[in-house]
Structure formats: C-alpha cells, structure tokens
C-alpha positions as CSV (number, residue, x, y, z in Angstrom):
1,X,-9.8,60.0,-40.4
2,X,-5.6,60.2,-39.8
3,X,-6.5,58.3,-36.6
4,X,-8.4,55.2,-38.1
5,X,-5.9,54.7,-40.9
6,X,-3.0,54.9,-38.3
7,X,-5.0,52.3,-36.3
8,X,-5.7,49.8,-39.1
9,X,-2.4,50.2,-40.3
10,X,-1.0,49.1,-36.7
11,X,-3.3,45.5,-36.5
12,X,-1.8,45.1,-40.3
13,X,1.6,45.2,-38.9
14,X,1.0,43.0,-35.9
15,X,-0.6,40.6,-38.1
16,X,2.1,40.3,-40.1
17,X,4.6,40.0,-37.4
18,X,2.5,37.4,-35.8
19,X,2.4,35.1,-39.1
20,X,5.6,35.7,-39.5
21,X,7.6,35.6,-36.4
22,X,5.6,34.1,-33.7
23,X,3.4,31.3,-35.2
24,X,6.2,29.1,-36.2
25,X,7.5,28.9,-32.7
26,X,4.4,27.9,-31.4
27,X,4.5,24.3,-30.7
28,X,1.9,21.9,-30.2
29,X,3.9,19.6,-28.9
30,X,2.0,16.3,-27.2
31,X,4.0,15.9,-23.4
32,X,6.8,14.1,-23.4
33,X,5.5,10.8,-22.4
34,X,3.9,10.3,-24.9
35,X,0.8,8.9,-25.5
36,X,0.1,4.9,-24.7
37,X,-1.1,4.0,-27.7
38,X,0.0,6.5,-30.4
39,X,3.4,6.8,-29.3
40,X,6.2,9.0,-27.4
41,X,6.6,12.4,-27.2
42,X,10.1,12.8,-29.8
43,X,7.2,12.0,-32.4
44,X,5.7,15.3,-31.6
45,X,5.3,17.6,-34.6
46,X,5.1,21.5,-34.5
47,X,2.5,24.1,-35.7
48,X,4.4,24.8,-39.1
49,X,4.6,20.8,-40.1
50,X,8.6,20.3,-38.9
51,X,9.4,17.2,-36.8
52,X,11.1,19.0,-34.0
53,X,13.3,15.2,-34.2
54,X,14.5,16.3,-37.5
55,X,15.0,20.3,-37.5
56,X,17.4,21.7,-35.6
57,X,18.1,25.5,-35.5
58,X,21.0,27.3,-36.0
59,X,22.4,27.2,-32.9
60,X,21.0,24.1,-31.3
61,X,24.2,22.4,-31.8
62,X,26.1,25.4,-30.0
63,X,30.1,24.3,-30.3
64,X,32.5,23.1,-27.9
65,X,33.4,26.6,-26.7
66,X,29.7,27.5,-25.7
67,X,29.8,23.7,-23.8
68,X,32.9,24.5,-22.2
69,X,31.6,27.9,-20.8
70,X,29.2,26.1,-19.1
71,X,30.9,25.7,-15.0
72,X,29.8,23.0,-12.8
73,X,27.8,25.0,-10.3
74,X,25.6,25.6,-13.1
75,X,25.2,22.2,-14.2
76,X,24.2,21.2,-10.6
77,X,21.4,23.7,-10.4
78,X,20.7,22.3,-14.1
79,X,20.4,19.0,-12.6
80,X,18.8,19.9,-9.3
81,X,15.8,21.4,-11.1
82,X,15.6,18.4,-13.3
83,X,15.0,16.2,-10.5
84,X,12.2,18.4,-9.1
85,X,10.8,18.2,-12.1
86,X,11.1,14.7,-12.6
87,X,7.8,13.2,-11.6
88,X,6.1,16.2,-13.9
89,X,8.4,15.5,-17.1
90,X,7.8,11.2,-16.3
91,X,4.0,11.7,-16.7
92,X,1.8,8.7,-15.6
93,X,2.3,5.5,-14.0
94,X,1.5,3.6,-17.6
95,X,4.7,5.8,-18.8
96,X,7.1,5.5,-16.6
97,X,7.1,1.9,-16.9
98,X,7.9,1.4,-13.5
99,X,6.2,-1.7,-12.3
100,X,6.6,-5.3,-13.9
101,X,2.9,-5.7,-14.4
102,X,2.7,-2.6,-17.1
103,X,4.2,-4.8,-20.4
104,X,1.5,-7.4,-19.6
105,X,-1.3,-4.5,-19.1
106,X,-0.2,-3.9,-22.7
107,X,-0.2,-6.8,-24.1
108,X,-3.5,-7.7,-22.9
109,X,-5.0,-4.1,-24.5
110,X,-3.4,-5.4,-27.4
111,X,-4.5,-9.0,-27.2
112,X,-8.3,-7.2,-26.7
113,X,-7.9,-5.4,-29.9
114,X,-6.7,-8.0,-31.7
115,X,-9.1,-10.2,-30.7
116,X,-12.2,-8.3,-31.6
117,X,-13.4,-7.7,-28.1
118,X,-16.0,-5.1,-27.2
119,X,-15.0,-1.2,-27.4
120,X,-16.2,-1.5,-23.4
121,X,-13.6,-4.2,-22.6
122,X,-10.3,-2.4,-24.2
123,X,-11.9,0.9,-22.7
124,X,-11.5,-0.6,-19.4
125,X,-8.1,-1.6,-20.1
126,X,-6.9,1.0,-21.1
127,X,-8.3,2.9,-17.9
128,X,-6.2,0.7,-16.1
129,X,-2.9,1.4,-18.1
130,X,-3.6,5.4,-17.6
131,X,-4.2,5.2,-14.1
132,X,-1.9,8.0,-12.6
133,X,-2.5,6.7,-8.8
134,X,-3.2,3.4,-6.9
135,X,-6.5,4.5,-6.0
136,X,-7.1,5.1,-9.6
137,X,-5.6,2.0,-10.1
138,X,-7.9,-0.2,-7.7
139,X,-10.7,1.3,-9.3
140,X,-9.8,0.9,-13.1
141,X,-9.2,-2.9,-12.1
142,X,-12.4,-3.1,-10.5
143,X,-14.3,-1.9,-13.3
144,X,-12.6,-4.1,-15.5
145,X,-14.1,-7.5,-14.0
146,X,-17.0,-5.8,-13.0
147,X,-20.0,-7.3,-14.8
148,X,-20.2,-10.3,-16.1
149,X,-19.9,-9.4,-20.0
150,X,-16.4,-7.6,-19.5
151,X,-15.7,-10.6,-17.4
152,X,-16.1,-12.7,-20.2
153,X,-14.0,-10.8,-22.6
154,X,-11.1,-10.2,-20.5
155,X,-11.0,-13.7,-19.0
156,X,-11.7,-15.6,-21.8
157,X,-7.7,-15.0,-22.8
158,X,-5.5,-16.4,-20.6
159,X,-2.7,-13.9,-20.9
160,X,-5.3,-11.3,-20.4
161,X,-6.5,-13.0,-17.3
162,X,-2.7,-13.7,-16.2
163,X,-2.0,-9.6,-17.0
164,X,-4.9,-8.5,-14.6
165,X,-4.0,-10.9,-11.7
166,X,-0.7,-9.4,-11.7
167,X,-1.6,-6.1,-11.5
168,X,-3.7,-7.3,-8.5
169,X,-0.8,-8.5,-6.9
170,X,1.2,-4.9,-7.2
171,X,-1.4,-3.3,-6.3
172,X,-1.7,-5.3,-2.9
173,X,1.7,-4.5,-2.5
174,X,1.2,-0.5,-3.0
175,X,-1.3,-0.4,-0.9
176,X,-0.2,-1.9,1.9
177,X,3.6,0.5,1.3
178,X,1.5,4.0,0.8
179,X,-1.7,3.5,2.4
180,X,-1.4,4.4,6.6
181,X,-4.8,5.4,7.4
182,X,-7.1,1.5,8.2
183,X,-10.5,2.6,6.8
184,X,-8.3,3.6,3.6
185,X,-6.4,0.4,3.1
186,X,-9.6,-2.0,3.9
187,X,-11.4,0.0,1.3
188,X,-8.4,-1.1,-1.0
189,X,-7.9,-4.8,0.1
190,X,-12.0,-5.2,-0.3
191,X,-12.1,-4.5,-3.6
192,X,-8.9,-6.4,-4.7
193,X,-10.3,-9.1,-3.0
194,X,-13.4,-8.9,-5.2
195,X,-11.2,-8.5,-7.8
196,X,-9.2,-11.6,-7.3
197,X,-12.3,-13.4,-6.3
198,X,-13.8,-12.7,-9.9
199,X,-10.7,-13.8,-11.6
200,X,-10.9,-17.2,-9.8
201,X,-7.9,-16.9,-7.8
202,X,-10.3,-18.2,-4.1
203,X,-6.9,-17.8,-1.9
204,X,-5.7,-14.1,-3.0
205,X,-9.2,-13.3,-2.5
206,X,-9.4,-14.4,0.8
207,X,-6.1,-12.8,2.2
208,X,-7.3,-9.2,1.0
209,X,-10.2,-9.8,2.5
210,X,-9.0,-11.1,5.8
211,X,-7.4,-8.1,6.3
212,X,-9.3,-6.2,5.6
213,X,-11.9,-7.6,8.0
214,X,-8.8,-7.1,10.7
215,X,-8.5,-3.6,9.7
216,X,-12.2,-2.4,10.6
217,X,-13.8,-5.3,12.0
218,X,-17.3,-3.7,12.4
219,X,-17.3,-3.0,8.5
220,X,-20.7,-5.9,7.6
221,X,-19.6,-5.0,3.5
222,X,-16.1,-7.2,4.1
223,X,-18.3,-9.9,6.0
224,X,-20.3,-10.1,3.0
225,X,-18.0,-10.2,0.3
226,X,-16.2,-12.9,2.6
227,X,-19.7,-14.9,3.3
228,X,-19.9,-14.7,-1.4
229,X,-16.4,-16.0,-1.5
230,X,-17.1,-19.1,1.7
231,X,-20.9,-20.4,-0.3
232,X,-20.7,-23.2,-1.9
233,X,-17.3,-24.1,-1.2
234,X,-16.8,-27.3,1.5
235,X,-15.0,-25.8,4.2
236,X,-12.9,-28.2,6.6
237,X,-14.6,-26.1,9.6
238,X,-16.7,-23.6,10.1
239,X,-15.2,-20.3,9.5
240,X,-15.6,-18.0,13.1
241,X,-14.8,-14.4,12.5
242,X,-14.4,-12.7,16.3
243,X,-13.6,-9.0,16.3
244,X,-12.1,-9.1,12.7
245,X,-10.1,-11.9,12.7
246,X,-10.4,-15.3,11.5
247,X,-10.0,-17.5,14.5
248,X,-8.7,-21.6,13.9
249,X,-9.8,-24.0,17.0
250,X,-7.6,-26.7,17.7
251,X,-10.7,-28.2,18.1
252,X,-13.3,-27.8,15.0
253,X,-16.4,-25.9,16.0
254,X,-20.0,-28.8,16.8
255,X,-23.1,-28.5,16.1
256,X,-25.4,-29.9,18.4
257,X,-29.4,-29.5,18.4
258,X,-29.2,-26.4,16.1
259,X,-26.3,-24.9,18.3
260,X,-23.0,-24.2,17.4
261,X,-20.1,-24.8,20.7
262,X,-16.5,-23.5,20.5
263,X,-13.5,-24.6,22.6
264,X,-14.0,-22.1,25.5
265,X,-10.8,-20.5,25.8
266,X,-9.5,-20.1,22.0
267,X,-13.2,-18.0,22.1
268,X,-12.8,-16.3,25.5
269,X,-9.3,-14.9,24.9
270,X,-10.5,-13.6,21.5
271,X,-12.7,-11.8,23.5
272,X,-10.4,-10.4,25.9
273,X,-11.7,-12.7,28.5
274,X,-10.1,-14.4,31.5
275,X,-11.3,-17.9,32.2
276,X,-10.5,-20.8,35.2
277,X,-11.2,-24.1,35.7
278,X,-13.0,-25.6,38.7
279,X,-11.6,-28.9,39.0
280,X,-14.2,-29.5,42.2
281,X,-17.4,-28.2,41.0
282,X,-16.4,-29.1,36.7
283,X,-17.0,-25.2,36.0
284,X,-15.6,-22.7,33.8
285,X,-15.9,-19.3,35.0
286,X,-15.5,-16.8,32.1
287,X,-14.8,-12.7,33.3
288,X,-14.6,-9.7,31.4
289,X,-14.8,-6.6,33.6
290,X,-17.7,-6.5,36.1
291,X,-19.4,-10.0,34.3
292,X,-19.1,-13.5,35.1
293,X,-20.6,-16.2,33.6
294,X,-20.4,-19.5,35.2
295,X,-21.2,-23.0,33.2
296,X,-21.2,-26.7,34.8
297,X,-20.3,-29.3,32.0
298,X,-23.2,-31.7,31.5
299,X,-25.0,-28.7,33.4
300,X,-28.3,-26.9,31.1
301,X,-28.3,-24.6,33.8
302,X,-25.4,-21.6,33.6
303,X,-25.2,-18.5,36.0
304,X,-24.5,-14.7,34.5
305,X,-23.9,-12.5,37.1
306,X,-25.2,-14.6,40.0
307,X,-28.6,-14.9,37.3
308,X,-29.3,-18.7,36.7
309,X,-29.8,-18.8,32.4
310,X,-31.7,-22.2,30.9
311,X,-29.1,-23.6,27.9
312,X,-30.6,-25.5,25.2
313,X,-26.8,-27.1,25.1
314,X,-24.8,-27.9,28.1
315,X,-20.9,-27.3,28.0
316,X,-19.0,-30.3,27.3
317,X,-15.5,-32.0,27.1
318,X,-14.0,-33.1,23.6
319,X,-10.8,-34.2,22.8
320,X,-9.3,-32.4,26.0
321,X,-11.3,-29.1,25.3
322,X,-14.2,-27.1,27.2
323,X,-17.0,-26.4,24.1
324,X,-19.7,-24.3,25.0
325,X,-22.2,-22.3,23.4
326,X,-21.0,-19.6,21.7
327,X,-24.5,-17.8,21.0
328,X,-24.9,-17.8,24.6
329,X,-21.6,-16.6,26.1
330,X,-20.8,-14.3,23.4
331,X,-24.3,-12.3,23.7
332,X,-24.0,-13.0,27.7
333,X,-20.8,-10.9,27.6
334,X,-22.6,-7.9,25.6
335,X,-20.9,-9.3,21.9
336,X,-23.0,-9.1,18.9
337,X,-23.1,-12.7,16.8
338,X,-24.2,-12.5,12.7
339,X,-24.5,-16.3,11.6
340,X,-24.6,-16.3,7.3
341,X,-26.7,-19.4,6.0
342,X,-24.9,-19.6,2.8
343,X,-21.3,-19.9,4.0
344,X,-22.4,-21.2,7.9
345,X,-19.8,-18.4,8.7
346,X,-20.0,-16.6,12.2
347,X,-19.4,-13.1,13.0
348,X,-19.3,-11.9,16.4
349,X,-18.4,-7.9,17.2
C-alpha cells in the first residue's frame, strides 16, 4: 500500500515538472528557411504561444563583458562549424535563392493563383520551386508541361511561359556542370528538350536533343523525340543522323528513284572509313578494316569484297561531289540505317 502511494506520488511530481519546466522550452519551431509560401523561419512561433522574434530571455542579450570573453580561436571554430552546416541551415534550392530563374518560378505560382488556374497546374509549380536537386528539378519541369491541360494553363500566361523557359535554360546549364556520367546527362538533355519543345521554343529543343543523341547514339527514345520535333516542319535538307551526330553535306542529300545518295566522303569519314579516288577506272573505293566496297560512277554494278552487288542507283558526280547510295554502303559496311517517314530523317548506327 506505502509502495503504490509512493509511486503515484512520483508521476504527480514529474508531471508537474514537466508542465512546468520542460513544456515551454519545447519549440516547434518551422526550419529556418522557411516555408515558400507561408513565410521564413523568424515567423516561427513556440509551444507556449511566444514569437521567439519578440521574447528574449534573460540572458539572451549577455553584456559586453560576456562578448568580450569570447577569444578568437573560439569564434573560428564558431565559424568553421557554421559553414559545415551551411547547406543544412540554407534548406532547398527554392530558399536559397540562388539561381536567377527562382523570382520568376514565383511569380508564375503566383500569377497561377491569381489567375484561377487548376489546383493541378500550381501543384506542379510549386513542385518545381521545392525541388531540392536538378534531377528533381528536370522532373518537376517535366511534369509541369506534361499533358496537354497543364500545358494550357501554364502557357496561356506569358510570364508563366517566360518563367518555365528560363528554368529550362539553368537547368541545361546544371546539368551539363554536375552531371559526368553520358547515359545520366542524355537522360537530362532528352527531357529538357521535350520540355523546350512543348513550350515552343523548336531551337532549344533541338540543341538538348542533339546532344543528347551524341551522348548515347544507340539510344532510339532521343531519335524519336528528334523525328516529333523534325514532322511537319520544311527542312532545307534532309536531316542524316550517323553515329549520334547530326551530319551537314556540303552537298544536300538526293533522292533519286526512291533512294537517298550522300556525298561519299562527308558519309564515309563519319563512319570511320578511308576512301580514294580512281581517276583511271572513275571508282571510289571505300575501306573500313578487312571490307572494301568498290562503286563505278554511272556503274549499277558495285563490288563488296571482290562480290559484284546490283544498285538500283549508280554513284554519281554533282557539284564536284561523289553521291552514292547510302542504304547500300552503310548496310554493306555492317551499319544499321532507321529511315522516319514523318520527319524523312535518317539514322544510321
């Protein structure tokens, strides 16, 4: 019986001490960044109700002899452990306010709000603004133009549209600055280049995605997004993609009888072929390695290894350049050719 009312009366006093004593230190403080929409972290209020802003206890203000105790070896290891700390007391990306593109970021959440636009569209946004990392980043932008309703919204205001493209742009800058590994930075620069492609701006979207092709080359998801981007647009030439990279003829690619020729060595070189001139017999003799393909100009009869091959087009002479097949030599020297219908783009790997 002693022992129960000794018990009981020992929770009564620790109850008491801990209303007392420990509850009003307890802060719930939000971090100091702050939140991006309801403000910075010297808002903060504790668990009793006091604005930490506006209370100060009795010896917060300390005095000039307390100050003055203070040496300077101590205020460098003060200042030493600040900096480690730095990136953990900064917070986020959105509250460190460290890229240009983050005041338009808000004023195009803002401009969403204001504006009436879906809960979806500021959602997305707002994603964007709390991104902590450039992947995050490329992702939150992504989703942001990704369907065609939250297109509409966040398009339809120009400053909104203008905010978006920006971030774009920094992002493509990160990316190429923190990003080492290819596959990584392809991933990236594919989708900002869908990005910039759904935001109308046709150039930006086909740098990211040029290089993106040059960074893995047998990636057919870049070709793709490239072939989307090249339809229904009037190209000055036929755009020839050979082993990632977009490759401009001095002479224009021809169609002739359903077959595309290419000046011979612009294309063979891309390859990583050798070719010579027979000024005796008109030939061009293309090697890579152990093969050898051999066409006459005029001539629908070409040798591969010593193996005669019917062409459907002959090689020919224009404007001071050798055009032949490029079906034919590419697949003759083991490449693998993609032709896209909607864009008349060519791929060879």
């Amino acid at each position: 019986m002693l022992f129960r009312k000794l018990f009981t009366l020992t929770l009564t006093i620790i109850f008491i001490f801990g209303c007392t004593v420990a509850l009003p230190q307890f802060s719930a403080a939000a971090p100091p960044w702050g939140h991006p929409v309801f403000g910075h972290g010297k808002d903060r209020v504790t668990a009793a109700g006091v604005d930490e802003d506006v209370w100060k206890g009795p010896d917060e203000d300390g005095g000039e002899e307390d100050s003055q105790d203070i040496g300077e070896r101590e205020l460098e290891n003060i200042e030493e452990e600040a900096e480690e700390q730095e990136e953990i007391d900064q917070g986020p990306a959105w509250a460190r306010g460290e890229h240009p593109s983050l005041k338009g970021l808000y004023n195009a959440y803002q401009h969403l709000c204001c504006n009436g636009a879906s809960l979806r569209a500021q959602e997305r946004v707002l994603a964007l603004i709390r991104a902590r990392t450039v992947e995050e980043a490329v992702y939150a932008l992504e989703e942001a133009v990704g369907d065609d309703e939250t297109l509409e919204e966040v398009t339809s205001d120009e400053e909104t549209c203008e905010a978006l493209l920006e971030e774009a742009n920094r992002l493509q800058e990160e990316v190429q600055q923190q990003f080492r590994e290819s596959k990584k930075k392809a991933w990236a620069l594919k989708k900002l280049g869908r990005v910039y492609a759904r935001l109308g701006d046709r150039l930006a979207a086909e740098d990211a995605l040029i290089q993106a092709a040059a960074l893995t080359p047998e990636d057919k998801a870049v070709y793709e997004e490239i072939n989307k981007l090249y339809a229904g647009i009037e190209m000055s030439e036929m755009p020839v993609f050979i082993k990632g990279k977009k490759v401009v003829f001095d002479v224009p690619p021809q169609v002739k009888n359903g077959r595309t020729l290419v000046p011979l060595r612009k294309f063979a070189e891309s390859l990583g072929c050798t070719v010579d001139w027979d000024p005796v017999r008109k030939q061009v003799v293309v090697m890579q390695g152990a093969k050898k393909v051999v066409l006459g100009i005029g001539e629908k009869i070409a040798t591969v290894n010593g193996r005669k091959v019917a062409l459907d087009v002959p090689a020919q002479i224009l404007n001071g350049r050798t055009l032949v097949p490029l079906r034919f030599v590419a697949e003759s020297l083991d490449a693998q050719v993609d032709y896209y219908d909607e864009s008349s783009m060519i791929v060879v790997k």
